[in-house]
C-alpha positions as CSV (number, residue, x, y, z in Angstrom):
1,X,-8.3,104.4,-116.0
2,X,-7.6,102.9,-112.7
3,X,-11.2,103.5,-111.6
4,X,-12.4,101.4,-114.6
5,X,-10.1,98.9,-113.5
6,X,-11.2,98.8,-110.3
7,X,-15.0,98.7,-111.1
8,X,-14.0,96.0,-113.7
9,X,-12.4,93.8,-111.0
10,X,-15.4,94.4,-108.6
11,X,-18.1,93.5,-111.1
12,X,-16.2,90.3,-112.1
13,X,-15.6,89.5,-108.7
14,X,-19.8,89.8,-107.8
15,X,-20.5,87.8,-111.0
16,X,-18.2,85.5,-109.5
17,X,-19.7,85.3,-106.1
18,X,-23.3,85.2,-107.4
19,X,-23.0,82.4,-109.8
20,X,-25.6,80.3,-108.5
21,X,-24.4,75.9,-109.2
22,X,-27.3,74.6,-111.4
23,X,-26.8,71.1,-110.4
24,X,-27.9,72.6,-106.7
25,X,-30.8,74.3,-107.8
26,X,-32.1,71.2,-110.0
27,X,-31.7,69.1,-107.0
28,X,-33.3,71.3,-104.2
29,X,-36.3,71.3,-107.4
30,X,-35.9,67.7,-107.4
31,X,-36.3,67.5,-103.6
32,X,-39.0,69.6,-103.2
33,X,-41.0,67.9,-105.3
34,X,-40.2,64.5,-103.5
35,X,-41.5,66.5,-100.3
36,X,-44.7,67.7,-101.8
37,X,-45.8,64.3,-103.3
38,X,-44.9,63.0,-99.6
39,X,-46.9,65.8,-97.9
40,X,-49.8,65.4,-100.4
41,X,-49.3,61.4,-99.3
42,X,-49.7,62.1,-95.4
43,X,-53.0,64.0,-96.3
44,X,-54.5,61.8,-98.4
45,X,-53.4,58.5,-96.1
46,X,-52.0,57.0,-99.1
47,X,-49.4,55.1,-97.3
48,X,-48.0,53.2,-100.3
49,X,-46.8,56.6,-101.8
50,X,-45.5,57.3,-98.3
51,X,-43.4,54.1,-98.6
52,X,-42.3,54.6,-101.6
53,X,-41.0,57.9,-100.9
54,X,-39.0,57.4,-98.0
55,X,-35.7,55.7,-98.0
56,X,-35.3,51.8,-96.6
57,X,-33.0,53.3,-93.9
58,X,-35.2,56.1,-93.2
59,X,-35.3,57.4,-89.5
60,X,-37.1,60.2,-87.9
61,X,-36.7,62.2,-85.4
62,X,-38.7,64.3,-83.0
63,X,-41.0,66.0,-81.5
64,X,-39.2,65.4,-78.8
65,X,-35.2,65.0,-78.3
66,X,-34.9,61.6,-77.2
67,X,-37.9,60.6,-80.3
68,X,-36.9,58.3,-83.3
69,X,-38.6,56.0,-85.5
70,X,-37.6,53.9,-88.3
71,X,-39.6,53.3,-92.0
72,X,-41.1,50.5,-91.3
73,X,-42.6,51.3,-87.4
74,X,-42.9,55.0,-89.0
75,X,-45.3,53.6,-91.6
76,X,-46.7,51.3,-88.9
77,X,-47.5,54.2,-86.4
78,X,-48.7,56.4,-89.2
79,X,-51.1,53.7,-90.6
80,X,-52.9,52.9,-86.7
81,X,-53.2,56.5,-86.0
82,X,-55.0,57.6,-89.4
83,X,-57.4,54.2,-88.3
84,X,-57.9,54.6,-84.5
85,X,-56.7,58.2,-83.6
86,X,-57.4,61.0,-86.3
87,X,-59.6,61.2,-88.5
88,X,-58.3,64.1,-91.5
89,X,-54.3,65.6,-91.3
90,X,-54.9,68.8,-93.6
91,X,-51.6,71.1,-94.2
92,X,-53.7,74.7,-94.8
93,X,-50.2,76.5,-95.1
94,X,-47.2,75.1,-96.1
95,X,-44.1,76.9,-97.3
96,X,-41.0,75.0,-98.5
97,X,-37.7,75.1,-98.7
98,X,-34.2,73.7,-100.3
99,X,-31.1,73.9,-98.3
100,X,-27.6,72.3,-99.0
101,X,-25.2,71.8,-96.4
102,X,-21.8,71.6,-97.4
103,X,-19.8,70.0,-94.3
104,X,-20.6,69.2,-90.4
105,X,-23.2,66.8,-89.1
106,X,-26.1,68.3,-91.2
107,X,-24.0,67.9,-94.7
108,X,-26.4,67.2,-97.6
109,X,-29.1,68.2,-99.4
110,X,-32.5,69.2,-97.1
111,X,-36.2,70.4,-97.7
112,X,-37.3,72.6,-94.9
113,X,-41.3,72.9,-94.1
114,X,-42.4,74.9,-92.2
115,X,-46.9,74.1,-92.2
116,X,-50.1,75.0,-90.2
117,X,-51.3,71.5,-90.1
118,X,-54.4,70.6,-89.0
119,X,-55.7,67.7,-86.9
120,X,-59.2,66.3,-86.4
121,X,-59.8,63.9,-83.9
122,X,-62.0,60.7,-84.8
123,X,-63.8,60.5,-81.2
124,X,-64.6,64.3,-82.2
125,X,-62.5,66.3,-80.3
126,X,-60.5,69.0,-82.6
127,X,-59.8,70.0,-84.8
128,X,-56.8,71.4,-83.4
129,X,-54.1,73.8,-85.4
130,X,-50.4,73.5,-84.9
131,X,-47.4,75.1,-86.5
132,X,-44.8,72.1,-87.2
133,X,-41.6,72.5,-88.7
134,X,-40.1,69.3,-90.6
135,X,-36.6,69.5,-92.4
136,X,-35.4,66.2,-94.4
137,X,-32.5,64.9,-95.3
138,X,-33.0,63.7,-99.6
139,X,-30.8,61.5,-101.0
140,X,-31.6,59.9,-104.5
141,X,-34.7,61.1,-104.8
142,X,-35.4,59.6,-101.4
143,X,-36.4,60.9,-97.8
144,X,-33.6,59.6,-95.7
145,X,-34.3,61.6,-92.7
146,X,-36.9,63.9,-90.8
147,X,-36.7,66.2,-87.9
148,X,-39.8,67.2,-86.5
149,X,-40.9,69.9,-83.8
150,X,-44.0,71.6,-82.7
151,X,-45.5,72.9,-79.5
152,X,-46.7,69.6,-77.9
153,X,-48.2,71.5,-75.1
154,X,-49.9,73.6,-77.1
155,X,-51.4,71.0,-78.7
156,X,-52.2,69.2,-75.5
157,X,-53.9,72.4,-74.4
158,X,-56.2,72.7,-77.9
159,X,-57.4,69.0,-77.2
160,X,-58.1,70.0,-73.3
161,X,-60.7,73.0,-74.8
162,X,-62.3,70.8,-76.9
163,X,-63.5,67.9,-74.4
């Protein structure tokens, strides 16, 4: 009898411990999505969806430590380079991710992506392949923040072998 107990007590307790918050799932969902449209908006240069998707007191961060850029010079920058610098931004892999943080500096609700994005140069050098990794920060349906890292050396070092 006491063993039935027992297992009784353990089984309740991993039901416990396994019961997954639906609200948390829907929003990672939610989120996800909202990072799809915006990846699917960097490809296709559609910067109005871009605007429209990140929040009015968006910043991002990165690639390098000391790198951050507000909505509107983000949307700026973004706009130049797709006219004078590159010519197609293709993500051929891309794998994504919810994540909630529940206390600290990183609390909230994030999307993780980690891509093989592809660059090709409009004075014809490339294209080049780098692995990027880019984890925003949602709130309401919006992208409040980004953190962004690749190898910047490594893509310095594609662009040298194709000049």
């Amino acid at each position: 009898m006491k063993i039935i107990g027992f297992s009784l007590s353990v089984l309740m307790l991993l039901a416990i411990s396994c019961n997954v918050d639906n609200s948390s799932v829907e929003i990672g969902k939610k989120n996800v999505a909202v990072v799809e449209k915006y990846i699917k908006s960097v490809e296709n240069n559609d910067i109005a969806t871009m605007a429209s998707l990140l929040d009015d007191n968006y910043m991002g961060y990165g690639p390098s430590h000391s790198d951050s850029i507000n909505k509107e010079v983000a949307l700026l920058a973004f706009e130049s380079n797709m006219t004078h610098l590159y010519s197609k931004l293709k993500y051929n892999t891309s794998r994504i991710a919810p994540i909630t943080f529940t206390s600290g500096l990183s609390k909230g609700n994030w999307v993780a992506n980690w891509a093989e994005l592809e660059i090709t140069y409009r004075n014809g050098q490339g294209p080049i392949t780098i692995w990027a990794n880019t984890n925003y920060l949602l709130e309401d349906g919006k992208i409040l923040r980004s953190v962004t890292f690749y190898n910047v050396l490594d893509a310095l070092q594609q662009l040298e072998d194709t000049y």
